[in-house]
C-alpha positions in Angstrom: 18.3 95.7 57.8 17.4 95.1 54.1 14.1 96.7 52.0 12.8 100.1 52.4 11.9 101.3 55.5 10.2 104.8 56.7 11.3 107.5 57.8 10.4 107.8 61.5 12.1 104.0 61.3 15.1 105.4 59.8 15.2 108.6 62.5 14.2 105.8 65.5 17.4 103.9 64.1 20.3 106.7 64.0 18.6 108.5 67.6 20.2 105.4 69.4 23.8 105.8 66.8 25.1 109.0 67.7 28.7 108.4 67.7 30.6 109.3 71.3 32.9 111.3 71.6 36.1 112.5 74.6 35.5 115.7 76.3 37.6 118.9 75.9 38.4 122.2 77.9 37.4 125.7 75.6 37.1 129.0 76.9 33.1 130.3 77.0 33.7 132.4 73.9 34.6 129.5 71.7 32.0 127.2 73.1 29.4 128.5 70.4 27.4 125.4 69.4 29.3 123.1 71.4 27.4 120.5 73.8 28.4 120.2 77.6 30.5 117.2 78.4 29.7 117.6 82.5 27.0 120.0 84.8 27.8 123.2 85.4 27.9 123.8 88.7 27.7 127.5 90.5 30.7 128.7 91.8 28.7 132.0 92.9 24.9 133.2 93.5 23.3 135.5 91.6 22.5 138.1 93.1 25.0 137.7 95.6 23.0 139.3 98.1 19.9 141.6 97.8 20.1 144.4 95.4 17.4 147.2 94.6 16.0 146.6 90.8 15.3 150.5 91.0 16.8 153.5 91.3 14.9 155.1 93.9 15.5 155.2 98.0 16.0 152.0 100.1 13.7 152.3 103.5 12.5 150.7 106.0 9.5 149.1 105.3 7.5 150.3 108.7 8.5 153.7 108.1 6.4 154.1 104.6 3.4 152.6 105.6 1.7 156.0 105.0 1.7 158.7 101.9 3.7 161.3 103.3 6.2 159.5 105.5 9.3 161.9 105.5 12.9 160.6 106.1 16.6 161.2 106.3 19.0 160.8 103.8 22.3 159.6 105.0 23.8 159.1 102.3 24.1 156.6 98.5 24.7 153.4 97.1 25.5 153.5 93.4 26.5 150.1 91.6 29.4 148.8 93.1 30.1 150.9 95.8 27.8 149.6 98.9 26.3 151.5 101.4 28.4 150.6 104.6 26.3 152.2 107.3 22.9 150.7 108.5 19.4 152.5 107.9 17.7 153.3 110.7 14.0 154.3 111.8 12.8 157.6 109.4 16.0 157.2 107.6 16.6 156.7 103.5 20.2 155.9 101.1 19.7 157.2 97.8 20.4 153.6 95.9 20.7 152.7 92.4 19.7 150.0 90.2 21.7 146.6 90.9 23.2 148.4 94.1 23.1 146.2 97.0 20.5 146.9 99.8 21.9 148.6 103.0 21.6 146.9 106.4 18.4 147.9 108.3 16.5 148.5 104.4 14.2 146.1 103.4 12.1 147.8 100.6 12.8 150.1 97.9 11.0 154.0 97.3 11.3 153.9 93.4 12.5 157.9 92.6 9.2 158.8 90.8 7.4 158.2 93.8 9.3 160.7 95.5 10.4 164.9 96.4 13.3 165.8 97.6 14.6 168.7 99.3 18.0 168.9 100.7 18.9 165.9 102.9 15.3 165.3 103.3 13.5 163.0 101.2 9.0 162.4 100.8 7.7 159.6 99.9 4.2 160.3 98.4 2.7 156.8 98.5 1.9 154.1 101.0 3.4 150.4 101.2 1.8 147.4 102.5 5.0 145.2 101.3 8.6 144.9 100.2 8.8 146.0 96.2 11.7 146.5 94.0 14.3 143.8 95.4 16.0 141.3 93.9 16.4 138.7 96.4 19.8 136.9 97.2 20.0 133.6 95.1 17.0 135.0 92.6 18.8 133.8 89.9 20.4 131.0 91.4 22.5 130.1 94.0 26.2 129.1 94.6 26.3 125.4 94.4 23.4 125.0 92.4 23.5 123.1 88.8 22.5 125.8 86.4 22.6 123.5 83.4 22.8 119.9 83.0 25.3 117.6 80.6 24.3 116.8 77.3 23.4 120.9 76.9 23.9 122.2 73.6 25.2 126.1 74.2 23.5 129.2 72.8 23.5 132.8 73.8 21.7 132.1 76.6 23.6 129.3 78.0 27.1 130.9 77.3 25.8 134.1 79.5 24.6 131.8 82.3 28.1 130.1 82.4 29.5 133.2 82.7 27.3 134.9 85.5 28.1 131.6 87.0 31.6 132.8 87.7 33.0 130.2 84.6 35.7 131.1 82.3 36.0 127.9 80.9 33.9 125.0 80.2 33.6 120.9 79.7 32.0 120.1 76.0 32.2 117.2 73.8 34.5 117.4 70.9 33.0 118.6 67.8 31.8 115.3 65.5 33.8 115.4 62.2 32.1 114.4 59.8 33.8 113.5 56.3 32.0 114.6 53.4 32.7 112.7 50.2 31.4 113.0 46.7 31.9 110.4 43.9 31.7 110.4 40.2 33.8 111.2 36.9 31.9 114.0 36.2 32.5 116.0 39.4 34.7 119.2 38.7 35.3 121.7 42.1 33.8 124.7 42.3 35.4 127.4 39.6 36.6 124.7 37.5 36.6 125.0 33.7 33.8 122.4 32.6 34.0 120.0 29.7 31.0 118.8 27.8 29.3 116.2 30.5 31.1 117.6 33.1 29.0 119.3 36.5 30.2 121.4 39.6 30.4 119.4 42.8 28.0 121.8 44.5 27.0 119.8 47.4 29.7 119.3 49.9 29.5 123.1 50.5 25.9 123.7 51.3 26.5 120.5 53.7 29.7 121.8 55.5 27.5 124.7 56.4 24.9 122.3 57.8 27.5 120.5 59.5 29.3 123.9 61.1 25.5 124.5 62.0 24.7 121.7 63.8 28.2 121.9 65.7 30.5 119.7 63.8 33.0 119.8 62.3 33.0 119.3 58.2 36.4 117.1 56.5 36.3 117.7 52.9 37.3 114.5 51.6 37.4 115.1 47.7 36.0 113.8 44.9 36.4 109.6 44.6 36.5 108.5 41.1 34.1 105.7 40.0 35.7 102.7 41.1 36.0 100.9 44.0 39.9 101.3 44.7 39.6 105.1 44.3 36.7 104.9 47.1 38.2 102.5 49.2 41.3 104.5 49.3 39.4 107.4 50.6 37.8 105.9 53.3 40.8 104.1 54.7 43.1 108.0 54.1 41.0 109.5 56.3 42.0 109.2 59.7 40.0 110.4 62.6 36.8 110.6 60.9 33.6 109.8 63.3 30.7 110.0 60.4 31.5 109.4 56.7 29.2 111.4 54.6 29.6 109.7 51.3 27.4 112.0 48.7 26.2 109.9 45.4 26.8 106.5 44.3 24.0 105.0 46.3 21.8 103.9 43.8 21.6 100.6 41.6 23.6 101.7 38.8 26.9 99.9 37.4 28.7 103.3 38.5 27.1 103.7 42.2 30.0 101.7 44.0 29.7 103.8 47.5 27.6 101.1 49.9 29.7 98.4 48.1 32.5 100.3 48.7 32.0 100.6 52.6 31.3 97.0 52.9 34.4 96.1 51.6 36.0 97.9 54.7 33.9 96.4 57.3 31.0 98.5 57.6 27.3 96.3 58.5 24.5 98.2 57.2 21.6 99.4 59.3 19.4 100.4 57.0 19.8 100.4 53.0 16.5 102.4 51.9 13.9 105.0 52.9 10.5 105.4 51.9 11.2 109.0 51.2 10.6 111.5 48.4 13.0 112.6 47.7 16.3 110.4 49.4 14.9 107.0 48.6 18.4 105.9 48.3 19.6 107.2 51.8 21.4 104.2 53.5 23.1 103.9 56.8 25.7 101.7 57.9 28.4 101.0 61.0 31.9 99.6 61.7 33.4 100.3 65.3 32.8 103.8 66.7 32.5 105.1 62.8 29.3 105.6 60.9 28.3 106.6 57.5 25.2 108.2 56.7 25.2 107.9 52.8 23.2 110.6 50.8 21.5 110.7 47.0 23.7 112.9 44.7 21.3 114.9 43.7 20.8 117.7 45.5 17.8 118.5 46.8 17.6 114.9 47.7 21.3 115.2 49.6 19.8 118.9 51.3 16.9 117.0 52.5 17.7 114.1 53.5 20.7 115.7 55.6 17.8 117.8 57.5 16.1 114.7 57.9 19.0 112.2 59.0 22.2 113.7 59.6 20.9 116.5 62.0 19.4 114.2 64.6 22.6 111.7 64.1 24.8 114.8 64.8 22.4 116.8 68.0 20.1 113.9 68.6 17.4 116.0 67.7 15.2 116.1 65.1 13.3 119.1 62.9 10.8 120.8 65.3 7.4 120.4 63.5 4.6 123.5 63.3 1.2 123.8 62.0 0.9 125.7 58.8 -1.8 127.0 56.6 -1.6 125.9 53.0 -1.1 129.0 50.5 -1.7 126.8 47.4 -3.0 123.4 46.6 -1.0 120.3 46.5 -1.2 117.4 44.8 -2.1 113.8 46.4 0.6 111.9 47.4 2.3 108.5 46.2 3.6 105.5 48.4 6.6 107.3 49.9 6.6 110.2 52.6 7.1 113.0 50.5 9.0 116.4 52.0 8.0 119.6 50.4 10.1 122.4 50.1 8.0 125.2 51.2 8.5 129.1 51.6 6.8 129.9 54.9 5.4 133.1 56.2 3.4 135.1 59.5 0.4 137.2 58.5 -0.9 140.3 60.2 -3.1 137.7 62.5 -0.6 135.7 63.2 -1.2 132.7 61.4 1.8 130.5 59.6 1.1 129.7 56.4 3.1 127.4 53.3 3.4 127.8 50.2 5.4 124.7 48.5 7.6 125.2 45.6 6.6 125.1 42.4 8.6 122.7 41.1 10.1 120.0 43.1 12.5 118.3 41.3 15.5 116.5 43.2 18.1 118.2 41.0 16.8 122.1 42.0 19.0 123.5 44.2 17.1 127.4 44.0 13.7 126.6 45.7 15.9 126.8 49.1 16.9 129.8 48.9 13.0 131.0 49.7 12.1 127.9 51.6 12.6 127.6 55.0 10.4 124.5 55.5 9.1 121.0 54.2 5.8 120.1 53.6 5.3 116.6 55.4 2.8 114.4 53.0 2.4 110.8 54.4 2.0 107.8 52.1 -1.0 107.9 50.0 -2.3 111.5 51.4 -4.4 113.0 49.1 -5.3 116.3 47.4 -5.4 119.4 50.1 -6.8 122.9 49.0 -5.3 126.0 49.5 -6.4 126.8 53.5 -6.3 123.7 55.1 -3.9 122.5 57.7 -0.5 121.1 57.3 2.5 119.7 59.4 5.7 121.6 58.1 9.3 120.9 59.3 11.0 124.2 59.8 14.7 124.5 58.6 15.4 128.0 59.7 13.4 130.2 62.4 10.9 131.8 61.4 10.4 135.6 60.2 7.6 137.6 61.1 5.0 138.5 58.1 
């Protein structure tokens, strides 16, 4: 697909491009990040059988149907060592939290609601139904799916695997994604720089992107300007699922990446977006490989990856919030325009944006304090300090 084309176009595009990719084994604590290959089904229930959520006195229900009711303790349940007897009429077990309930008890006495004396036990209130147990299965139950493929696994996920009774677990394998930068003026990081010559800053703020969004980052060096040094990087990189070329996609004699690709087979997608900034974001395929090509400067590269690569590698996109505008911005021109923005909660609640002074695609220090963009479509205009704006967030938010 030739011309310029916008952004939700682009996004629309890569959502259906998502390279696939074979399945693997890991234990639960290396599964971080990872996104499940197959269901996870229960090999246990949770509880496994009805436990009191108090410490207290497990009863029979009929017997505390009146303040006063006095019964018989015949002895305790602490976690992990049931009760084995059965409770009877006027008869208690002093029971602890998570401890299951004895035969013959249905309801819980919580311990405040209690005196004790000796092996006798009062319970001062009156009961009109079962309180303070968990039921069997309240969680889930053996044989139930407790999360579906396709799941990408947080902290919450990874603890539900293992209540599940799972030591292991079925995820895809990581995407690697192979970042690589172009130009004679490129030195690494630490280099000693001669007159014209600039650090090669942005493959490591995206390898953390990457590692983010659960791939895995190949740093594949820094291509000289011409077309054999490119060429020879692409085809020395085995095993590579998305090519991350950064720079060289402009119009310039020098900007040789998209030519580059072409010459080894990969049909473009897209070539342009109408974005500010990343106009020069292009998209291409060849086999089961894709490359998602990025402006070299680097705001532009930050951005777009938020944009493009992040849904190409989760198949998600940026969530989108409301925000209150802290300043003015200016109207808009004909491409989408993405805002770096610091964002914050006040006293009442209320998100509110504040964009960056300057935006220029070659400032890398307005992220450091921004953890969202300012979405301005084509041709918006002016908007005062107050009114309402859709922000992308980058990071979660922080309360103000």
């Amino acid at each position: 697909m030739s011309g310029l084309i916008s952004v939700d176009e682009a996004q629309r595009l890569l959502a259906g491009q998502r390279p696939d990719t074979a399945s693997e084994t890991v234990g639960i604590t290396d599964a971080e990040g990872r996104v499940l290959a197959t269901d996870v089904i229960a090999n246990v229930s949770r509880p496994p059988a009805a436990v009191s959520a108090m410490d207290g006195y497990a009863v029979r229900l009929v017997d505390v149907g009146e303040a006063g009711a006095r019964l018989s303790v015949i002895g305790e349940a602490p976690a992990g060592a049931p009760f084995a007897g059965t409770v009877g009429a006027s008869e208690a077990v002093r029971i602890f939290t998570g401890a299951p309930l004895p035969d013959g008890a249905d309801h819980i006495v919580i311990q405040e609601e209690t005196e004790r004396e000796g092996d006798t036990v009062t319970c001062q209130a009156s009961y009109e139904a079962p309180e303070y147990v968990r039921p069997a299965g309240m969680d889930f139950r053996e044989g139930d799916t407790v999360l579906e493929a396709g799941t990408r696994l947080g902290a919450g996920e990874l603890a539900l695997i293992a209540a599940a009774n799972h030591g292991q677990v079925s995820v895809r394998r990581k995407l690697r994604v192979g970042i690589l930068a172009n130009g004679n003026e490129l030195k690494a990081p630490g280099a000693t720089l001669a007159p014209g010559e600039i650090v090669n800053s942005n493959p490591v703020g995206l390898a953390a992107l990457i590692r983010n969004w659960g791939g895995e980052p190949v740093d594949l060096g820094i291509a000289a300007d011409t077309m054999e040094a490119i060429r020879s990087a692409i085809t020395s990189a085995p095993g590579i699922d998305i090519f991350l070329p950064v720079g060289g996609a402009s119009v310039g004699d020098h900007d040789l990446m998209r030519p580059a690709f072409a010459a080894e087979g990969f049909e473009p997608l897209f070539e342009r977006v109408a974005v500010r900034p990343g106009k020069p974001t292009w998209f291409s395929m060849h086999g089961k490989q894709r490359v998602l090509g990025l402006p070299g400067n680097p705001a532009s590269a930050l951005v777009c990856a938020h944009l493009f690569l992040q849904p190409l590698l989760t198949g998600e996109a940026l969530p989108v919030i409301k925000a209150r505008l802290a300043s003015a911005v200016p109207p808009n021109g004909p491409r989408e325009h993405y805002m770096r923005a610091s964002l914050a909660i006040s006293d009442g609640g209320v998100v509110t944006a504040r964009a960056a002074s300057n935006q220029d695609s070659s400032l890398i220090s307005p992220f450091i304090a921004s953890g969202g963009l300012i979405r301005r479509l084509p041709g918006a205009p002016e908007m005062e300090a107050g009114q309402i704006v859709d922000v992308l967030l980058m990071r979660p938010l922080a309360g103000g």
